[in-house]
N, C-alpha and C positions, 0 to 999 in steps of 0.2 A: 194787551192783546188777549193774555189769555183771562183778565179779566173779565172783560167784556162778553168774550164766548163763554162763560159761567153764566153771565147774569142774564145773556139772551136764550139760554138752553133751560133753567131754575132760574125762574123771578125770585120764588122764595126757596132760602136754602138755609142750612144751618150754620155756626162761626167753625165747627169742627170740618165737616165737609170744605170751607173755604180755605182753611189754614192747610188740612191736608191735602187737598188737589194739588195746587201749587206744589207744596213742597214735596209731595210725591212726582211729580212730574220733573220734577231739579232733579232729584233722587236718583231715577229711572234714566234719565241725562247722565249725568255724571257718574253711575254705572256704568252707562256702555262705554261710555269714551275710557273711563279708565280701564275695564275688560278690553279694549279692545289694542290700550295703549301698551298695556301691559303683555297682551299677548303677541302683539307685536314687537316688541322691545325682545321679550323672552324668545320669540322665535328667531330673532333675528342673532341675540347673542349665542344662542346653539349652534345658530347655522357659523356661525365664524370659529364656534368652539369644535362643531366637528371639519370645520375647514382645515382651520390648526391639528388636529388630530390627525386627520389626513398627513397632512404637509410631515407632521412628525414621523410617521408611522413609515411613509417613501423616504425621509432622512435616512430612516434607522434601516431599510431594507436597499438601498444604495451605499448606503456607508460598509454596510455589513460587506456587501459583493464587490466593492471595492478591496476592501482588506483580503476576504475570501482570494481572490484572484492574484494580488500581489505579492504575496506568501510564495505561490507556487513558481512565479516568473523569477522572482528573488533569490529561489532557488537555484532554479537553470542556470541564473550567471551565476551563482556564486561553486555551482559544480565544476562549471566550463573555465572559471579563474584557477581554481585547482589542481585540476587537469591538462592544463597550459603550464602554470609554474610547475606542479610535481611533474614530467614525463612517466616519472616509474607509475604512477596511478593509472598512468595509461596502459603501458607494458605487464601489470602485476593486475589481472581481474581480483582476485582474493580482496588484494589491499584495498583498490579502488569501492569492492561490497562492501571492507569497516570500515574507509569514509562516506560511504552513504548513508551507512545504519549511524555513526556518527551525527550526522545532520539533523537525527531527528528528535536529539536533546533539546534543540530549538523550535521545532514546528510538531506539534501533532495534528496535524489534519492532514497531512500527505499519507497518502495509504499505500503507494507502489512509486518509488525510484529506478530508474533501468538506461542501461546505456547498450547501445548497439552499433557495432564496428562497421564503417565502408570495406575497407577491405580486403578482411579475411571472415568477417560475418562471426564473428566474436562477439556475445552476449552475456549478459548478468545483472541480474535482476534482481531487487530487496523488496517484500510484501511483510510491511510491517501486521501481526497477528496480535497484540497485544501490546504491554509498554516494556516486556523486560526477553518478547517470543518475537523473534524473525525467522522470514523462510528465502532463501536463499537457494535464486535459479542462474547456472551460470553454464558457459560454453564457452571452452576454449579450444579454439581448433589447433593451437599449439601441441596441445596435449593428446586429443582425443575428437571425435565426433558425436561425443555425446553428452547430451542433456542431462546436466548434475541439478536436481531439487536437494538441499540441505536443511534442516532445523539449526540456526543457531540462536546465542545468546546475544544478550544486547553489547558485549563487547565484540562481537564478529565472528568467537568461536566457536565450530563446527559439534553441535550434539550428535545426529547422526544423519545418515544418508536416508533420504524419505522416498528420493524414486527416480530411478535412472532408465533416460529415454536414448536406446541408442537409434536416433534416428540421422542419417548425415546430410537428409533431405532437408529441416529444418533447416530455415535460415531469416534471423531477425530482420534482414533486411526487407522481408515481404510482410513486417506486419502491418497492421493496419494503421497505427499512430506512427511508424517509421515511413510510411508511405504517402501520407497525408503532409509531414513534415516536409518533405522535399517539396510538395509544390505550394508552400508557402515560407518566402523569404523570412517575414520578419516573427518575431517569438510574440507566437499567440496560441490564448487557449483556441482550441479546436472545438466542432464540432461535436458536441457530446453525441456518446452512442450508447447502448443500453449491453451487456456482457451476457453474453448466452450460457458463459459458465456459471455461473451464480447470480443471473437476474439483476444487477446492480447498473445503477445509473453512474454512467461514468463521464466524466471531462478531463484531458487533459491539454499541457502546456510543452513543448518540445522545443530543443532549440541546435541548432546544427553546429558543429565544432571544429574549426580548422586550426593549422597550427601556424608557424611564427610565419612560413612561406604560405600562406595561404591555400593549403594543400585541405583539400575535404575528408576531416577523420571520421565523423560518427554525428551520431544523433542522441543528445541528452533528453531525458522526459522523466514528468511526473506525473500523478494521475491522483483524482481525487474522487469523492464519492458523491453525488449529487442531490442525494437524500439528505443531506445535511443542508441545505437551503430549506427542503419543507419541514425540515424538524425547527431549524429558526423560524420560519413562518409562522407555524403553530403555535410557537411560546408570546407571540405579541398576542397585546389586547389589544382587539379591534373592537372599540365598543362591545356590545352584548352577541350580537348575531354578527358583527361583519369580518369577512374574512379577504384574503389577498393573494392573487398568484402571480408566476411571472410564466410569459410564453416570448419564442423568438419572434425572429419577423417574420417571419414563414407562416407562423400561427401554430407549433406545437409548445404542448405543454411542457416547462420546464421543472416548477417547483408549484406546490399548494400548501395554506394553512390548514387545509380540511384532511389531510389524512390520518390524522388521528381519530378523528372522528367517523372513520369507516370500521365495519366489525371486523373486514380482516384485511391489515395491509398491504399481504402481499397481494392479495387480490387488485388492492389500487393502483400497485405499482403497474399495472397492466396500463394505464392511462398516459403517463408522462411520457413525451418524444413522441405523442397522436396529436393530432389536429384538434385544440382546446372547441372546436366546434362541434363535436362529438361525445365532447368530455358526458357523465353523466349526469354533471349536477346540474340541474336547468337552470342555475345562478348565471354560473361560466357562461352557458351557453348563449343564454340572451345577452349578458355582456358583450361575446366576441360577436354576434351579431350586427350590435347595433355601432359597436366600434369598428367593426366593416362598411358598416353606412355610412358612419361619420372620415371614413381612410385615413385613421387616426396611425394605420402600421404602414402607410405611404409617406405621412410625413417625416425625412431627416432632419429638419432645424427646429424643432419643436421638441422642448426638453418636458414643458410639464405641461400636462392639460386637466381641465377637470369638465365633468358632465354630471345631467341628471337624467336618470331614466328611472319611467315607470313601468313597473309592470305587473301582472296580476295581483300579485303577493304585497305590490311595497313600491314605497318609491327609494330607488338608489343613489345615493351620493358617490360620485366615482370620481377617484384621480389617477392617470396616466403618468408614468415617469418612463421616460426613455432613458436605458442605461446602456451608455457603449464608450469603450476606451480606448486606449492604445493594445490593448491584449487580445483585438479579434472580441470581445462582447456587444452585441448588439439584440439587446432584450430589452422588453417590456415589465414593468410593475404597475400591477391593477391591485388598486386598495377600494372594498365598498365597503360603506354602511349604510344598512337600513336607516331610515328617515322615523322610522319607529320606533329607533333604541333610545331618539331622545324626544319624541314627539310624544307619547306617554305623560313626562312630565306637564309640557304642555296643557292636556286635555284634560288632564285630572286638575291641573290649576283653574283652568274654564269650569268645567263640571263647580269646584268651590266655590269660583264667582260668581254662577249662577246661581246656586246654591243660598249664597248670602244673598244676592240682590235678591232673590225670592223673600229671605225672610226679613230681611230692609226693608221690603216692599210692605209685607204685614207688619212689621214694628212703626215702620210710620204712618200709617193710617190710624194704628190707635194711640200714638205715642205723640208723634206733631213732629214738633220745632227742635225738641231734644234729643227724640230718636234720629232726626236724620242729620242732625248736628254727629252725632256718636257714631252716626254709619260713614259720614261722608270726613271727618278726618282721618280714620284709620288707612280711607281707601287712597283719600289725596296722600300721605307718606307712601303709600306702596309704590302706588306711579313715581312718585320724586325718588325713591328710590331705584327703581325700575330703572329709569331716563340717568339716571348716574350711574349704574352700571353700563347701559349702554353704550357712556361716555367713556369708561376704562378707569372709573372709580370703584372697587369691586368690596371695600372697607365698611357696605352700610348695613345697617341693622334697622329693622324696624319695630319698637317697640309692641309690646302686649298692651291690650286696651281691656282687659278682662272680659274680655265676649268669646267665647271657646270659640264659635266658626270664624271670626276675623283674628283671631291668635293663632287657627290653628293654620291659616291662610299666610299668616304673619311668618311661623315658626318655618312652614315649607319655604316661603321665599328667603328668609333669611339662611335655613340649608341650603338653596341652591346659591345664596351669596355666597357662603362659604367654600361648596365646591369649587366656583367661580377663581375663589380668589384660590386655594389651593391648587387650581391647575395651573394660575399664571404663576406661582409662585414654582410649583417643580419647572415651569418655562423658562424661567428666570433660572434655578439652577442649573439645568441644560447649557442654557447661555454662558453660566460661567465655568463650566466642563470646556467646553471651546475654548473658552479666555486660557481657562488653567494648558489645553494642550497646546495652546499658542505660546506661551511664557514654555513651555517646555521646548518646541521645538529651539525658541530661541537661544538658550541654555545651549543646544548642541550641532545648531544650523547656521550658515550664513541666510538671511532672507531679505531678499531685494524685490521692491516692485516700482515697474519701467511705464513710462506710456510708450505706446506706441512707437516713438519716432527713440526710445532708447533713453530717457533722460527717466534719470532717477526720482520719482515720488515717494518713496520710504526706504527706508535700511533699518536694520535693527541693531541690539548696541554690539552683537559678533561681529557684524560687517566694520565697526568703529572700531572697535578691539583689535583686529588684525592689521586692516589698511592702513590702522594709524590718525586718518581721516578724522573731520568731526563730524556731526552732523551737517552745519552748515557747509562745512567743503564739498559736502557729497551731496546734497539735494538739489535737483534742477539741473547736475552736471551729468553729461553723459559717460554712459557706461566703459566708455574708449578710454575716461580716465587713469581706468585699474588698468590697461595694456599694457603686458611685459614687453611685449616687441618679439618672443620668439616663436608667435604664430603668425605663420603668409596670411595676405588677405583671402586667398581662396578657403582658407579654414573659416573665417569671420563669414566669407559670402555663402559658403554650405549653411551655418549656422541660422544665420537670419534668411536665407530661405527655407528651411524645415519651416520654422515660430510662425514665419508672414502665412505662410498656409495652412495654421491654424495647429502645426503639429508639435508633438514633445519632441524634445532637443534633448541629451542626454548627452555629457564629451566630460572630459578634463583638461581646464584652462590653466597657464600659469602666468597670474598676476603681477602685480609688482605693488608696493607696499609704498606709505609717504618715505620711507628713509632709506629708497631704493634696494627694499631686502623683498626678494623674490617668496612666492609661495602658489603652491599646486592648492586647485579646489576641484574634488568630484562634482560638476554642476546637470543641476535640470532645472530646461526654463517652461513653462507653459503658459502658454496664451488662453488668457482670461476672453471668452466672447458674451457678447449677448444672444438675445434670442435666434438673432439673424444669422450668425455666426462671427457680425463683424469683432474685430479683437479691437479690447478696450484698453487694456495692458496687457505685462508680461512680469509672471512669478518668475522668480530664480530662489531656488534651494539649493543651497551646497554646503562640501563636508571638503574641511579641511586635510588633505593628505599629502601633506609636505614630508613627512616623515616614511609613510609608504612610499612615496617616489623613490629619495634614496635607496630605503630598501632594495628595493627593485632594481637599481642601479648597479648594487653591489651583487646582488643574488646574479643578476647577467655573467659579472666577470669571474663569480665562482662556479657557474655552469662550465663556459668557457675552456677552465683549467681545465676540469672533469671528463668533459669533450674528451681533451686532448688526450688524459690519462688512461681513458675506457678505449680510445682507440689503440694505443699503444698495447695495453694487454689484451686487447682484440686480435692484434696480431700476433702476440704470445702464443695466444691461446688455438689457433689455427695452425702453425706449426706442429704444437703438440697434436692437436687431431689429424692431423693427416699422418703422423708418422702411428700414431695408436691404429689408423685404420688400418694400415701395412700391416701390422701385427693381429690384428684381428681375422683377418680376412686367410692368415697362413693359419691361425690358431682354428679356423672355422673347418678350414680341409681338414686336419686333423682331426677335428671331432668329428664330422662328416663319417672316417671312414669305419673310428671306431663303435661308433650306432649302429653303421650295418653290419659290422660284426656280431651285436650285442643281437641283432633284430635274426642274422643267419641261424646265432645257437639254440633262439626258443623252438620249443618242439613245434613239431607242424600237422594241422587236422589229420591230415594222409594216418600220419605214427600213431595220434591219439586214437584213432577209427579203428586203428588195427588190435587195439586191446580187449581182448572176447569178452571177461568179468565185470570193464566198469565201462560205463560211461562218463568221458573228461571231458570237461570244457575250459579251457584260459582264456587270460586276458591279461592284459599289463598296457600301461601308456606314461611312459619315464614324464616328469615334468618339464626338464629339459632335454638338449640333443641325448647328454649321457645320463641314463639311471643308474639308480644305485637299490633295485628291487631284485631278483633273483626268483623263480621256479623251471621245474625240470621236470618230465618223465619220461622213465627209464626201463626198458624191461629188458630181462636175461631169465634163462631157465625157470620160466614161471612165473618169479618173483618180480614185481612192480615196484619198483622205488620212487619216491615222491620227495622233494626238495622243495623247497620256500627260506627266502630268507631278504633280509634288507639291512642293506648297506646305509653305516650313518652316515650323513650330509651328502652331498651331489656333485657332480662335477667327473673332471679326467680321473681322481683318484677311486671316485666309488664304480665308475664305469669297468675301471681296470679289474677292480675286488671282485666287480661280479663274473667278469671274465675267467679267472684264476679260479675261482669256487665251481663253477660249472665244468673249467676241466679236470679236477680233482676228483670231484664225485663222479664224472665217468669214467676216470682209471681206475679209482674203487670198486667202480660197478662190474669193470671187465675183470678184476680180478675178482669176482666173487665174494668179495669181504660181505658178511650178512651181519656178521655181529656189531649190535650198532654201538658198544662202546669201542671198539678195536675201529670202527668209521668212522666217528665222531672227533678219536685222539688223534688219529694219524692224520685228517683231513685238518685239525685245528693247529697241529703243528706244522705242516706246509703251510699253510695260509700266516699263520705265526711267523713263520721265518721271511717268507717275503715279504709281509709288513715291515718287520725293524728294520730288514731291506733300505727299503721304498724309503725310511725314516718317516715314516708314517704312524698318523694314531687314530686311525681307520678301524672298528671292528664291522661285525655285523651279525643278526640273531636268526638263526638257523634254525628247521625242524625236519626232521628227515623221516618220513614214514615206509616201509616195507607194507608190502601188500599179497598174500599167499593163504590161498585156500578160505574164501571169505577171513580173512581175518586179517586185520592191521596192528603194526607194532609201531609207535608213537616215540619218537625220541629226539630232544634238542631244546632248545630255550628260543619260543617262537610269542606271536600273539597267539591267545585263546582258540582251540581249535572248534568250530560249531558242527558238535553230531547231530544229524539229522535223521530221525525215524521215519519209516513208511508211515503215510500219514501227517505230517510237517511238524512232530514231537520235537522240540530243539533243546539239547543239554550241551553245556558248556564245558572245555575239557582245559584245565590253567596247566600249559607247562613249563610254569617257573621254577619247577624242581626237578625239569627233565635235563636239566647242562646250561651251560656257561653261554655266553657272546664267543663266537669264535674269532680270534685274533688278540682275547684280552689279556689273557695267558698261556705260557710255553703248555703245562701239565693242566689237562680239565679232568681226568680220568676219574677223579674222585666225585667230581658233579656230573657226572651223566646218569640217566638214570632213563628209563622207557615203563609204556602200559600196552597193555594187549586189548581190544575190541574188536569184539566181533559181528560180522555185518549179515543180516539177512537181505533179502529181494526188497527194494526199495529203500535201505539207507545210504548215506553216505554222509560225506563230510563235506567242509566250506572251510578254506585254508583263503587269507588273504595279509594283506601290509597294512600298516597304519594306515595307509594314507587313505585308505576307505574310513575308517573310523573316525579320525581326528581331521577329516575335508570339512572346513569351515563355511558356513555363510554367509552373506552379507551383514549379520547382524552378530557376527564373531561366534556363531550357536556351533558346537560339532554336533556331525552328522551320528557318534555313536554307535556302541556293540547293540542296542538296546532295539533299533530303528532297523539295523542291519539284520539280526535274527528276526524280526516280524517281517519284512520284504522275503526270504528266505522259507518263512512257516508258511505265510498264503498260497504260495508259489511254485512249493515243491511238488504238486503234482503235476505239474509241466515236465517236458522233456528240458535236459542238463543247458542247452542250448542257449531256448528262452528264459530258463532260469537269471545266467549269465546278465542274458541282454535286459533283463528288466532290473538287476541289482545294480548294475552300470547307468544305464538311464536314470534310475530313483536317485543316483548320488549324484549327476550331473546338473540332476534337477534342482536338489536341493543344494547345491552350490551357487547353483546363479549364475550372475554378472562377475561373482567372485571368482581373484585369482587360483589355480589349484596353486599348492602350495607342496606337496610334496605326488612320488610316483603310487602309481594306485595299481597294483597286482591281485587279481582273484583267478582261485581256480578251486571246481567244483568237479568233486566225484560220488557217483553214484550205483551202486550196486546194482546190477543187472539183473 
């Protein structure tokens, strides 16, 4: 044929022109067809390479949110098993915190353990901060109403208190994960929500706790952090440009591959728990789009889908995985790749085809019969190789023919063999990663699978190792086989209807064995479906705990005794309180009456007003009913006498001491005595004689000043006296060489000693107790002479009054929440 239309178009023609027509026209044939076989073959193995990719990619990101999820549920029971066996875990908040911070030797990705009480609204909380730093929130209404925050260490022990909320309005009952949990029976993760205290995307798992009577205790939960799905995201290779998110059914964003890829994250985080239809990256967007046309988040029976969308930019390969369990998850996984990441290769293999058939094209016009001989084997191997990978032969090479553009055509298709076979080849180890954790479970699992109607189609060789059973005993027989007989049928008829409606089963069975020896198995069965949902079989996984049953059995009858024992000295211990309360309640009148005695002796404004020379102001507030602080002022014929003094330790006997000291130095007073060694002696030997009295070892340190004619006379072994100049000049006056403790010794006469200062217009002095000094803080800090003279220097230009009231305040202040610890006397005089 094409003969003929030569010889009819050129009569006369030349032998070169006829030999090349033809065989260029073969040539030019057998080009396209293999270009176009070959890019067909190539496109088509891509598209199955990024199909597999796909497929792989929603494994690894289902797998991942499987396990993610089971961690936290696994937990919940194994807190609520704890707290059921231990009671004290329940009763002791403390101990119950070191078994939570315990817990987390096994898991780290739990970021916040908390239990909260029905009811008395008892809370305590663990927020893991590091691997060896917990922060510890607890409330015990047993104790107190207020909200303890602690720093401990990783064995439970308290570093320090970090911040106490006396609030008595709180109550964990009304949080938001404790209040979600009540209206959903079964333990699922919840609703993720986003934390307004720190921006974090949260999700947790709660599970409610009754005890043996089915009485409702509390509510157990964990909480995790949901930025740790887009940090997983991120680290997959999605091809070159493709990336993956998960959104609910609702359509908000859950997790993305892309937040690393923004300049600033927290900014992104603004995005996740919004409607992915808004998201900003116009990727998302047209995805949830066109996945809304297609009502891909309508369908429940459809586990996996794939699609292709184009759009401006690209054409998309998309797969759909619906991921939902028994724990409350019901999300989506969108995996795309650009059709670009591998279409590249593609176009640049075309572009070389072309390429060569151009220059095939001029080499056989001047070359003949040999150049297209030389053209057209290199290209028939490529195709035959081509067409065998195709086939899932991925081993072929295509020899070098020494022509650089068909080598160099050669050398790329044979790299893409190789990637080829390298990826099936890490497919293949995958594959045997699965193998390897099947042989593992079976190592420490029973695993049975049923059809349908119950009858056994595999065991593994644990199930034969226990039951006794062979293989052949066990296949094809039903499951009724292994029945011990000491479960009713209504336990069997619960069971197979959970499975028949497609749900997990979850019980402890007990068996019976070929040699009629009984044994307990933790079991979960799941029902295998298909696409429809019909169930095709049923898994059963179980764990042997014949041994924990016993346990358990014996752990019973030694509660039991325990019982009986804690009631027994329950009632012990109720007799003794009520007879202690008798005695407290007489011992309380008593102290009662001697307070307001203590409260009748201190001077009163009216006395202090009437002194023309100074201006006085006191104060005193014992820490208990009875103090053991002492001041006094006194005036006769002029002279102004001032006392201060503090009784060691608290209670009936220092209350009495101060009692005795104040009437002493007013009989001294009435009698005139000015001399303050002949005051000091005579007053320390009555106070001496009634002490060995009492049989007591009570003293207390005394300073007694006279006051006459601007000038003060200083004597007794007191705290540090602080003179104050007009101006708020403050010098420190030590009188630990002014005398003794009174009551330590019969004779002090040898240690007493006095100084004379003298006051003009605007000084005075500052007389007070330890217990301004050495008042502690929360942080064990004393409040100090050091702190007390500066509140004192800024201040003194106030009237004596305010002075007072602001040195009182400043030390209340810096006390805190802390206990006072001892009585706090000040008294403040000021030269007129």
């Amino acid at each position: 044929m094409l003969m003929k239309l030569v010889k009819k178009n050129y009569p006369r023609t030349n032998l070169r022109t006829l030999l090349v027509w033809p065989f260029l026209c073969q040539i030019l044939a057998i080009l396209a067809i293999v270009t176009y076989l070959s890019y067909r073959s190539a496109k088509r193995a891509l598209n199955e390479i990024t199909t597999d990719l796909n497929s792989e990619i929603a494994y690894k990101i289902d797998n991942y949110l499987e396990n993610y999820f089971i961690e936290g549920t696994a937990l919940n029971q194994v807190n609520r098993n704890a707290v059921i066996i231990d009671p004290l875990l329940f009763q002791d908040l403390t101990l119950l915190g070191r078994y939570f911070i315990s817990q987390y030797q096994w898991t780290n990705n739990i970021d916040k353990i908390a239990f909260a009480d029905e009811k008395q609204g008892n809370y305590i909380e663990i927020i893991k901060k590091s691997s060896q730093d917990f922060e510890l929130k607890i409330l015990d209404r047993n104790e107190s109403n207020s909200l303890l925050t602690y720093s401990v260490d990783s064995q439970g022990n308290i570093i320090k208190l970090l911040r106490r909320q006396d609030d008595s309005n709180f109550d964990s009952r009304q949080l938001f994960w404790y209040q979600n949990t009540l209206k959903n029976y079964q333990n699922q993760w919840l609703q993720p929500y986003k934390d307004i205290s720190n921006q974090q995307l949260i999700t947790f798992t709660s599970k409610k706790i009754y005890d043996e009577k089915n009485n409702f205790l509390g509510v157990l939960t964990n909480h995790r952090d949901l930025t740790d799905i887009s940090s997983f995201l991120s680290q997959l290779k999605i091809g070159k440009t493709g990336f993956a998110f998960i959104i609910d059914r609702n359509g908000l964003l859950i997790a993305d591959s892309l937040r690393n890829k923004y300049n600033n994250q927290d900014k992104d985080l603004r995005f996740f728990l919004t409607p992915a239809i808004n998201n900003p990256n116009i990727d998302i967007r047209q995805i949830i789009e066109f996945l809304n046309s297609k009502n891909v988040f309508s369908e429940h029976d459809i586990k996996i889908q794939e699609f292709q969308l184009s759009t401006n930019k690209n054409n998309l390969l998309i797969k759909v995985v619906n991921i939902s369990n028994n724990y409350g998850i019901n999300w989506f996984a969108v995996v795309a790749i650009p059709e670009s990441d591998f279409m590249t290769f593609i176009q640049e293999n075309t572009k070389i085809t072309i390429s060569l058939s151009v220059i095939a094209l001029i080499f056989a016009i001047s070359s003949g019969v040999i150049t297209s001989k030389l053209i057209i084997q290199p290209i028939i191997k490529l195709k035959t190789a081509s067409q065998n990978i195709s086939e899932g032969e991925f081993n072929q090479k295509v020899p070098l023919q020494g022509i650089e553009e068909l080598d160099i055509l050669a050398e790329s298709f044979n790299h893409m063999s190789e990637m080829l076979k390298a990826f099936f080849d890490n497919l293949n180890t995958s594959l045997q990663d699965v193998s390897n954790l099947k042989y593992a479970i079976d190592q420490s699992a029973i695993v049975t699978l049923t059809d349908p109607g119950g009858k056994i189609i595999y065991c593994n060789e644990k199930l034969k190792e226990i039951s006794g059973y062979s293989e052949q005993e066990l296949i094809g027989e039903k499951t009724n086989k292994l029945k011990s007989g000491c479960h009713n049928k209504n336990f069997y008829d619960k069971m197979w209807s959970t499975i028949s409606h497609g749900h997990v089963w979850r019980g402890e069975i007990k068996n019976k064995a070929k040699n009629d020896h009984y044994y307990w198995v933790d079991t979960t069965i799941v029902p295998l479906t298909d696409d429809r949902g019909k169930i095709l079989q049923y898994l059963s996984i179980q764990t042997e705990i014949t041994e924990r049953k016993l346990l358990e059995k014996n752990l019973e009858k030694i509660v039991e005794i325990r019982t009986q024992e804690l009631a027994k000295a329950n009632q012990e211990i109720s007799l003794l309180n009520t007879r202690l309360c008798s005695e407290n309640i007489l011992l309380s009148g008593k102290l009662k009456i001697l307070h307001e005695m203590q409260q009748l002796i201190l001077p009163k404004i009216e006395e202090l007003k009437k002194i023309k020379s100074l201006d006085i102001a006191g104060y005193m507030e014992p820490m208990d009913e009875l103090g053991g602080d002492y001041y006094d002022v006194l005036e006769l014929d002029d002279v102004i006498t001032i006392g201060i003094g503090d009784v060691t330790g608290h209670g009936l006997e220092s209350g009495m001491l101060m009692v005795m000291i104040q009437a002493a130095i007013c009989t001294l007073k009435q009698q005139g005595e000015k001399n303050p060694v002949t005051f000091l002696d005579t007053l320390n030997r009555a106070i001496y004689y009634n002490i060995q009295r009492m049989k007591s070892e009570k003293n207390l340190s005394l300073a007694i000043i006279n006051y006459q004619n601007n000038q003060l006379c200083i004597s007794g072994q007191h705290e540090e006296v602080i003179l104050v100049r007009k101006g708020g000049k403050v010098e420190l006056i030590d009188t630990i060489d002014l005398g003794l403790p009174i009551g330590l010794d019969y004779d002090i006469t040898e240690f007493i000693d006095h100084i004379l200062i003298n006051l003009n217009s605007g000084d005075g002095i500052v007389l007070y107790t330890d217990g301004i000094t050495e008042a502690r803080n929360v942080d064990k800090v004393q409040y100090g002479i050091d702190r007390l003279c500066n509140v004192v220097s800024q201040n003194w230009h106030l009237d004596i009054e305010s002075i007072k009231d602001i040195i009182i305040n400043d030390v209340k202040k810096f006390i805190g929440l802390n206990k006072i610890t001892d009585d706090i006397t000040l008294l403040l005089l000021k030269q007129k």
